[in-house]
Structure formats: structure tokens, C-alpha cells
N, C-alpha and C positions, 0 to 999 in steps of 0.2 A: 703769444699765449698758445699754448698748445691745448690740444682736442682731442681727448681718448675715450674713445668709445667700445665696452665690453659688451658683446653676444645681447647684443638692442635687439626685440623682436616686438612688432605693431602686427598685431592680426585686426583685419575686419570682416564683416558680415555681409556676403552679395549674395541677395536671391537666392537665401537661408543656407550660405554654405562659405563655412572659413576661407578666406583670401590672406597671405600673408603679404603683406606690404611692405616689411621688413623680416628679413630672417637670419636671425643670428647675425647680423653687423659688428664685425671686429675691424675696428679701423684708429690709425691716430694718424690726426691732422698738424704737420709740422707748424711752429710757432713763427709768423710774418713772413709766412709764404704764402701765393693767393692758390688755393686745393677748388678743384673742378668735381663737384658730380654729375658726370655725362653717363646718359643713356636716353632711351625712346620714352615715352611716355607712360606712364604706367609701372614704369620699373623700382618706383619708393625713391627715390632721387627728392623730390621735394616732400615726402614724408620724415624723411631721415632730416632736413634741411628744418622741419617746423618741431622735429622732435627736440633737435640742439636747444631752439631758441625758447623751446616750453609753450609753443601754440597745440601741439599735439603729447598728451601723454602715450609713451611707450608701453605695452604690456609686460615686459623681462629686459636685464638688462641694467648697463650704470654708463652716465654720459660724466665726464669729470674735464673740466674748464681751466686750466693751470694747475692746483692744486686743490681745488674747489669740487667737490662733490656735486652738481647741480640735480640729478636724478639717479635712484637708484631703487629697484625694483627689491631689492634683500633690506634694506636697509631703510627703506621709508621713507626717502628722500625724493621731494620733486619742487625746485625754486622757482618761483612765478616767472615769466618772463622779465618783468621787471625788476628782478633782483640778479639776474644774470648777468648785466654788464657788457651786451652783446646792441650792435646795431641791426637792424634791416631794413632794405632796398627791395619792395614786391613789384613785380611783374608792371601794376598797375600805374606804381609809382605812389597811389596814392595821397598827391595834394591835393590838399584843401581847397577849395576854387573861390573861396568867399576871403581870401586869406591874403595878402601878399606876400612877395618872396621872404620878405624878413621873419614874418610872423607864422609862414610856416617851418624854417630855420630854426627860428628860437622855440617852439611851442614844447617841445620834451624836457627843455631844458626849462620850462614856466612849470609844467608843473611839477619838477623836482624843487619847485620854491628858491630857482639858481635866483640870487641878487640880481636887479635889472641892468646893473653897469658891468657885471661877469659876462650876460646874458649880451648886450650891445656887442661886446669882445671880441666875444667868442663866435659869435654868427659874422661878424665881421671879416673877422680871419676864417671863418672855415667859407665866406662866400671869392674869397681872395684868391685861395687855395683852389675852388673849382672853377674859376676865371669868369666869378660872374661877380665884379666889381661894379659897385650903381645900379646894381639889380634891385636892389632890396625895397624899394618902392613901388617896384611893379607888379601889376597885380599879376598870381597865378596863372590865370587862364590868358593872358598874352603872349607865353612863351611859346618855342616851338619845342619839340616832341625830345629833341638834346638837350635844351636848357631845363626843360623841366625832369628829365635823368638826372642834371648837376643839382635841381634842387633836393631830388629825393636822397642824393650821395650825401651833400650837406646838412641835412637834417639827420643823417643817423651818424656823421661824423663829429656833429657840433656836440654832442654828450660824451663826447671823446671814448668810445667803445671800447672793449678791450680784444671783442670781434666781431667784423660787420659778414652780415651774410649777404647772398643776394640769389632771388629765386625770378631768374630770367627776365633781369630788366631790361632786356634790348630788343624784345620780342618782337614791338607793339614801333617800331623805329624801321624807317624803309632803307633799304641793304647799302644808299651810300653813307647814309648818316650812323647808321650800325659799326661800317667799316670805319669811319671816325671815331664813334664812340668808345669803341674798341679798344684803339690806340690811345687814345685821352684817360681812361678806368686803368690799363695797366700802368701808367705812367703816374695818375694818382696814388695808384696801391702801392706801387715800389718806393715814391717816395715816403709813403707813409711807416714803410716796413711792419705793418699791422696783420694779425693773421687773418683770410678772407677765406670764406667758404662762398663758392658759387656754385648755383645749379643751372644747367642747358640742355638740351639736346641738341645742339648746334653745335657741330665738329669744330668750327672756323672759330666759333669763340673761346671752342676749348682749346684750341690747339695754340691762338695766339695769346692768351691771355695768361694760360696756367703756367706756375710752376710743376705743381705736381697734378696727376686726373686719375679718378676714382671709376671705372667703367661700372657699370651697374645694369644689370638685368635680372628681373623679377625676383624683386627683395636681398639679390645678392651682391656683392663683389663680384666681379670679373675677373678685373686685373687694374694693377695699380702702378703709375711711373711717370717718367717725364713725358711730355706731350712727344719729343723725341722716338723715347723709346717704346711707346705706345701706337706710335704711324709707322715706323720701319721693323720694330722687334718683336711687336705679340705676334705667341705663337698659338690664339684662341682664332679660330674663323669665324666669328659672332664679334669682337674687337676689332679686327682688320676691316671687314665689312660694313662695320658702324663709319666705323672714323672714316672712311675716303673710298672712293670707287678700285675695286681689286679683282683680276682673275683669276678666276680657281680653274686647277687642274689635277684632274684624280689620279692618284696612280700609286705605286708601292714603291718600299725602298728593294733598291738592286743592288747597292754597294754602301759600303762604308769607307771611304779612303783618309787619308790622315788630316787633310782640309778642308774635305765636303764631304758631300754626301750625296747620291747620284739616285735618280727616280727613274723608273720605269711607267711612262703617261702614257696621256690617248694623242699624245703630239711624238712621243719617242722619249729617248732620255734627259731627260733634265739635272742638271747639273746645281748645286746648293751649296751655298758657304754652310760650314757643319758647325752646330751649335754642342751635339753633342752624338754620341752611337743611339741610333736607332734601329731592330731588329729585320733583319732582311724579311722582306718578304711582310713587312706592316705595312698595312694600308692609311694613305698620310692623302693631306691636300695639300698641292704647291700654289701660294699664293702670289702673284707680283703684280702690283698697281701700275695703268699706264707709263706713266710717264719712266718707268726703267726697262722700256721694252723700245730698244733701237730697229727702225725701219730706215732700208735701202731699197734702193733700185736694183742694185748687185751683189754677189752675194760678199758679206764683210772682210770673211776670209776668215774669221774668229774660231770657228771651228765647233766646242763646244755652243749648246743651247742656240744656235742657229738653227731658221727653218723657215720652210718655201709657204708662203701665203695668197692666201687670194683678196683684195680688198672688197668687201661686198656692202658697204657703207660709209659716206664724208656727210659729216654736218661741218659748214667751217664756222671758229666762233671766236674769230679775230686772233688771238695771240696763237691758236695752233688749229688743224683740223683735229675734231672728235669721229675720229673713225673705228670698222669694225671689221677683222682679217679672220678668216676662216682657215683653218691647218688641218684636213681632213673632217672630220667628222664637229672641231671644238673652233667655237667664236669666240673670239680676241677683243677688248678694246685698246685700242689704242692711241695715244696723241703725237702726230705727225704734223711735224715742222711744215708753217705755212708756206714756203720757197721752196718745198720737195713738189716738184711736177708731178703728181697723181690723181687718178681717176676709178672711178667703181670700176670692179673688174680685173684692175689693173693684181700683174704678181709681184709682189717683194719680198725683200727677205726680212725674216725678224730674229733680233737679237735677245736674249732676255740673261741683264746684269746678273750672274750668280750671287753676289752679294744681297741683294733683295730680292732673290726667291724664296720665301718664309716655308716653313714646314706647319701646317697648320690641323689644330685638332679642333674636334666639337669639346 
């Protein structure tokens, strides 16, 4: 079911002075794809996410559900949450603690007045679905902190939704049970082929989970794409920077050649796969994330985007050192291979992939 969403704006009132919370939101959410809204806190991510479901009235604006009108600020239209057709999975989770697995399962479904042998069925099959088979007699608060995420999945899936959202259910889960969960949620949602709106500010969930991710900061759009093209391709320095650690380097363009596009920085020339002509002599930042920045002991012989370093930082943190190289005046991070013999102090040489040196703007 698809989510089109026209020029949504939520203002509120802090300490007697308009905040907009949403501003002009134009977006549409492909139909049984799981869509991420990632940003910081504060950025209307889980406002836009209460506005869908009809827990928050929008001020302007029309939210439309497949074909379905559900709000519309021209037209006078706003459907309670409960005629929307929509599931949700909260942060909290949410269960009932007086309740058993079953009876918190079925309990949406009791009082839509579902028959009680629909109602056995269908909590049945959807407790099968999240592999919690023989649960259903236990009580709530026996589970651990995952089984009770599967409950809260199964209760907005047993009304059979036509879309579940979820506003950072894995928050409250310690990082190996997270990285499980993770893997288990996308596996549910793809088999389900159901449209899913999720909200985070957690790169790693956005990045392993989403089809598509909606970057958001203060009330706005960013940028929007595959989690792909979102960690190697934005060309936003507020996007690169959110999603994964990256280093900037100032400098302008010098050249435009017919496959890159060449910078003049505070390291020298930098060399760039060319996405498109940019005005000699503009002032650009070069972005490139550790891990496509090759260190040697010698110099590589590559020619271009090579350059003489000094290492003045090793934390090791098992699968690689996190270190930091200085090139004149500008510091580097970098991740160096734990089997490369180096030390603070030490000089190497560093390589940086043209392919992933982004050109990036504010």
C-alpha cells in the first residue's frame, strides 16, 4: 500500500515561539517496501511517523493511504487511527504485563468483536510467523527484551494491517540482541511483502534494514535513496556525516577532465570520479569514509591521490586499528589492517580510492 504524503506541516509552541516540526513534507512511501526515517533527534522523524497513524494532527497538508484520503487539511478530512488500517510497534513495546502472550496478541483483534475461533487462528499463525510457537501461555513479563519485540510485531500483525509502522523498537535491546533483531524484523517484513514505515536514528538499522531511507533534519527532507546510495553517493555533508564516520577536506575545483574532477585541498590535489561539471574555482568539500583510504608502509606507486602521512594515533579494536594520520596541517581517520606492522609516529603512505571521494555541499 502506498503513502503519499503532500506539503504536511506540524508547527508547535516552545517557550512562546513557533517551532516547526514538520515543514512542507512531500514524500511517497513505495508500496511493500520497509522506508526508514533516519535523522537525530528532534528532526520531526517520529512526528511525521504519529502524523501517518493519526496519533498527532498535522496543521496543512493531506496524508492519502492507497487510494484512501486519511487527512487533509483543504478538505476536512482526518480518520481516527483506528479506521486507518495501519499497525504500530512503539519504542516501549508496550505489553500488557497482567496479560499473557496470547491475550496480548489477540486483544485488537477482541475489540474489533473478531469471533473468538478467527481470533484463536489468527494469533496462532501470526505467533508461528514470529517463532514464538508455545508462547502463548506465558505470561508477559517472563520474556526477554526480543521475545517481547516479537510480541509487540504480532499484535499489530494479527489485525492483519495494511501498514505497520514502527518508531524505534530496538532502542530499549543491548547491541547483540539488537544486531539479531535486526536480522529477524527484515526477514519478517520481506516475507510479509507489507509496506513498513520505520523510524531510527540509528545508521546500522537504517542501513541494514531499509529498502529505501528518508534523511531528515529539522522538519525537512534531506535526501532520499537506497541505504546504498545514501552511504557512498550523497552529495549533502550533513547526510555523509549522519550515516558513518567520513573525512572532510576543503578545497576548490581546479579542473574538470572528462572522468573526474580534480580539487585543489589543504592535502594537495585530489583527484574525484566526476558526477557532473563543477565551476572551477567553487569552493566544494571532499568527503571520503575510512575504510577507502589505503595505507602502506611504501609509497603504492599509484600516483594520483597518494600522500606522505604521519601516524599520530592507534586505538586497536579487534578486526582493524582505528587510527589518525596527519598530511600537513589536516587529520585523517583511518582503518588499518591489523597485520600492517605500525606504530604512533610512524610515516606511511595514504591512498585515497577516487571512486569514493564525494564532492560535498552544506
Amino acid at each position: 500500500m502506498e503513502i503519499t504524503i503532500r506539503n504536511l506541516c506540524k508547527n508547535y509552541v516552545v517557550e512562546g515561539k513557533d517551532f516547526a516540526a514538520l515543514d512542507h513534507i512531500a514524500l511517497t512511501i513505495p508500496a511493500n517496501k520497509i522506508f526508514t526515517l533516519l535523522g537525530p533527534s528532534g528532526c520531526g522523524k517520529t512526528t511525521l511517523l504519529r502524523c501517518i497513524v493519526g496519533l498527532e494532527a498535522p496543521d496543512a497538508g493531506e496524508i492519502i493511504i492507497g487510494d484512501e484520503v486519511v487527512f487533509s487539511s483543504q478538505k476536512g478530512i482526518s480518520l481516527a487511527p483506528e479506521k486507518r488500517g495501519l499497525g504500530m510497534v512503539f519504542q516501549s513495546y508496550a505489553i500488557w504485563p497482567h496479560m499473557t502472550v496470547f491475550d496480548n496478541v489477540a486483544y485488537p483483534l477482541q475489540t474489533r468483536k473478531v469471533p473468538k475461533e478467527e481470533i484463536a487462528e489468527r494469533v496462532e499463525k501470526t505467533l508461528h510467523f514470529v517463532q514464538l510457537d508455545g508462547f502463548g501461555k506465558r505470561p508477559a513479563t517472563k520474556l526477554s527484551g526480543g521475545q517481547q519485540q516479537r510480541v509487540a510485531l504480532a499484535r499489530a500483525l494479527a489485525a492483519e494491517p495494511k501498514v505497520i509502522l514502527f518508531d524505534e523498537p530496538l532502542s530499549n535491546l543491548d547491541a547483540k540482541l539488537r544486531e539479531e533483531t535486526r536480522k529477524e524484523l527484515r526477514r519478517f517484513l520481506t516475507e510479509l511483502a507489507i509496506t513498513a514505515v520505520y523510524v531510527t536514528h540509528d545508521r546500522l538499522e537504517a542501513l541494514s534494514l531499509s529498502d529505501k531511507i528518508a534523511v531528515m533534519k529539522s522538519g525537512k527532507i534531506v535526501e532520499i535513496g537506497t541505504p546504498w546510495e545514501i552511504y557512498f553517493d550523497s552529495d549533502r555533508r550533513f547526510v555523509a556525516d549522519f550515516i558513518g564516520r567520513v573525512n572532510f577536506i576543503e578545497g576548490s575545483v581546479s579542473e574538470n577532465g572528462q572522468d573526474f574532477t580534480a580539487v585543489s585541498s589543504s592535502i594537495g590535489r585530489i583527484v574525484c570520479e566526476k558526477k557532473k561539471d563543477y565551476p572551477v574555482g567553487e569552493k566544494v568539500t571532499v568527503g571520503i569514509r575510512p575504510e577507502f583510504i589505503e595505507t602502506c608502509r611504501a609509497d603504492p606507486g599509484k600516483g594520483e591521490n597518494t600522500f606522505r602521512g604521519k601516524i599520530e594515533s592507534l586505538v586497536f579494536v579487534g578486526d582493524v586499528w582505528e587510527a589518525e594520520a596527519r598530511i600537513g596541517d589536516t587529520l585523517l581517520v583511518l582503518r588499518i589492517d591489523p597485520t600492517l606492522p605500525v606504530a604512533g609516529g610512524d610515516e606511511i603512505f595514504l591512498h585515497l580510492n577516487r571512486r569514493y571521494c564525494s564532492l560535498l555541499f552544506n
